[in-house]
N, C-alpha and C positions, 0 to 999 in steps of 0.2 A: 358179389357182395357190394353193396353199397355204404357210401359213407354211416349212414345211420346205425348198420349195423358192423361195420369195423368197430365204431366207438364203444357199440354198446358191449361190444367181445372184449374190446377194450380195458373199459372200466369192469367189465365184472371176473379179468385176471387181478386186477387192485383187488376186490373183494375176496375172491380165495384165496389171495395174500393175506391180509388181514384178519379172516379167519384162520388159516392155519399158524399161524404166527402166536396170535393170543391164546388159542385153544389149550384150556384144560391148566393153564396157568396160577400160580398164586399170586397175590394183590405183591408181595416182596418179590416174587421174580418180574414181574412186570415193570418194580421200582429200582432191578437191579440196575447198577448202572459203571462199567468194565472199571473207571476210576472218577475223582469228582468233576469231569470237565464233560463225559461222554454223555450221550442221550438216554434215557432207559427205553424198554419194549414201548410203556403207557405214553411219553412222551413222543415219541416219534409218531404211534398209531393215530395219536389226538391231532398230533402237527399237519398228517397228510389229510387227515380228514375235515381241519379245520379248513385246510387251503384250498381243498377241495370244494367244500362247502362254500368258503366264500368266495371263490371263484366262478362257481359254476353260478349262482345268485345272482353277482353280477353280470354275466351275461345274458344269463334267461331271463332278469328284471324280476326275481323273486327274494320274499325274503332267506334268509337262512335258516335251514334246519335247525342250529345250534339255540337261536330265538324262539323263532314261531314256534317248536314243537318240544320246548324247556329244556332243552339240552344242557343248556348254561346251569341250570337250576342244581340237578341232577347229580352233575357233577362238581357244584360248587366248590370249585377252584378260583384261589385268592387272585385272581386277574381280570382284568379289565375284559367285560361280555364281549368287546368287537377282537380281542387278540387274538392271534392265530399261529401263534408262537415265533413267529419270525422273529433274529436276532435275540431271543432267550439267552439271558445270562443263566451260568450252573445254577442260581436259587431259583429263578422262575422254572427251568426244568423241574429241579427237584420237587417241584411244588404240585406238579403234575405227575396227581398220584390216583386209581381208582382201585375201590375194593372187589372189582369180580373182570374177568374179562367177558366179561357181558355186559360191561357198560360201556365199551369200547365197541364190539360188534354192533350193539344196538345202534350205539349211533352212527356208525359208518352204512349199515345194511339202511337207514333212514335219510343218508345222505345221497348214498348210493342209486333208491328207489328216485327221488329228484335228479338226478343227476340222469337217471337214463332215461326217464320220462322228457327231458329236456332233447336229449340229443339224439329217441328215437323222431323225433321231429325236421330233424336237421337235414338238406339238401346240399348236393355238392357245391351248390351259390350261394350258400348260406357259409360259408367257410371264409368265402374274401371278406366277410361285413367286418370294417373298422369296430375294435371294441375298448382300445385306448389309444387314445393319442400323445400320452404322455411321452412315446418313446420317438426313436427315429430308426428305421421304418418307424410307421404306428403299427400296434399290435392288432392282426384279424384274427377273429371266432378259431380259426383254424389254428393257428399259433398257439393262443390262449388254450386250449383244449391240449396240443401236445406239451405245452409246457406244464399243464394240471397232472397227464399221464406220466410224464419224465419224473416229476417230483412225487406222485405220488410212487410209482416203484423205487425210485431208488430209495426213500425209508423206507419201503416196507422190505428192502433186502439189505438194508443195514437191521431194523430190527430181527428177521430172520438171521442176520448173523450175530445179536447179543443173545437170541435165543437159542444159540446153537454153542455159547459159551454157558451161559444158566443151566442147559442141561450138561454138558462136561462136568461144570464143579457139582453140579447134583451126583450124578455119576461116581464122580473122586479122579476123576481123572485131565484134574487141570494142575 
């Protein structure tokens, strides 16, 4: 196995996260959220995908899915087109609402398609290349990419564990 395709195995456990997580959902379970401080399903799915999206952009020198291909529009949520929900107070969560979970897959399976188009590209020397220098170390390609996949699983296994209380109170057995 080579780098290109580790990632691309990678990211596409992200996507049947994501998939199984929203599937077959209602717009109110999706907006459930355990008390007023916690993330809902739609907020966390938007979050990994948003950072995803604008992470992978930034490196591969593309625009964003969430832009180029009206994502923003879509989902016409009262936030600023470049957020990506980092630091969200409970009102900007809450605010992050959609009515199918198919506007959530869509745009992930659209972020997703960019995202491995990008990093079936990628060689194992392509991984040192500096991609910020804001930090110390500065951050390489490689970094950047495990830091996309870290974050992207751990919401989608905290959303898997709100949807694993959504279905108990369904159930009656919370």
């Amino acid at each position: 196995m080579n780098t290109a395709d580790l990632l691309t195995d990678a990211f596409g456990r992200v996507r049947d996260v994501v998939h199984t997580v929203v599937e077959d959902l209602t717009p109110a379970e999706l907006a459930y959220r355990i008390d007023g401080h916690a993330n809902s399903i739609a907020w966390l799915v938007w979050h990994l995908t948003r950072v995803q999206d604008d992470h992978i952009a930034g490196v591969a020198g593309t625009e964003q899915v969430w832009i180029s291909q009206g994502w923003v529009d879509r989902f016409g949520l009262p936030l600023d087109p470049r957020d990506t929900g980092y630091g969200h107070n409970d009102d900007q969560v809450a605010a992050v609402r959609v009515d199918s979970p198919d506007l959530l897959t869509g745009y992930y399976d659209a972020v997703h398609e960019q995202t491995v188009r990008f990093v079936r590209g990628l060689s194992d020397a392509d991984l040192d290349r500096v991609v910020d220098t804001r930090w110390d170390p500065p951050v390489t390609l490689g970094v950047r990419l495990v830091s996309v996949l870290s974050d992207d699983l751990q919401h989608g296994g905290q959303a898997a564990f709100v949807r694993g209380i959504v279905e108990r109170r369904k159930a009656g057995k919370d």
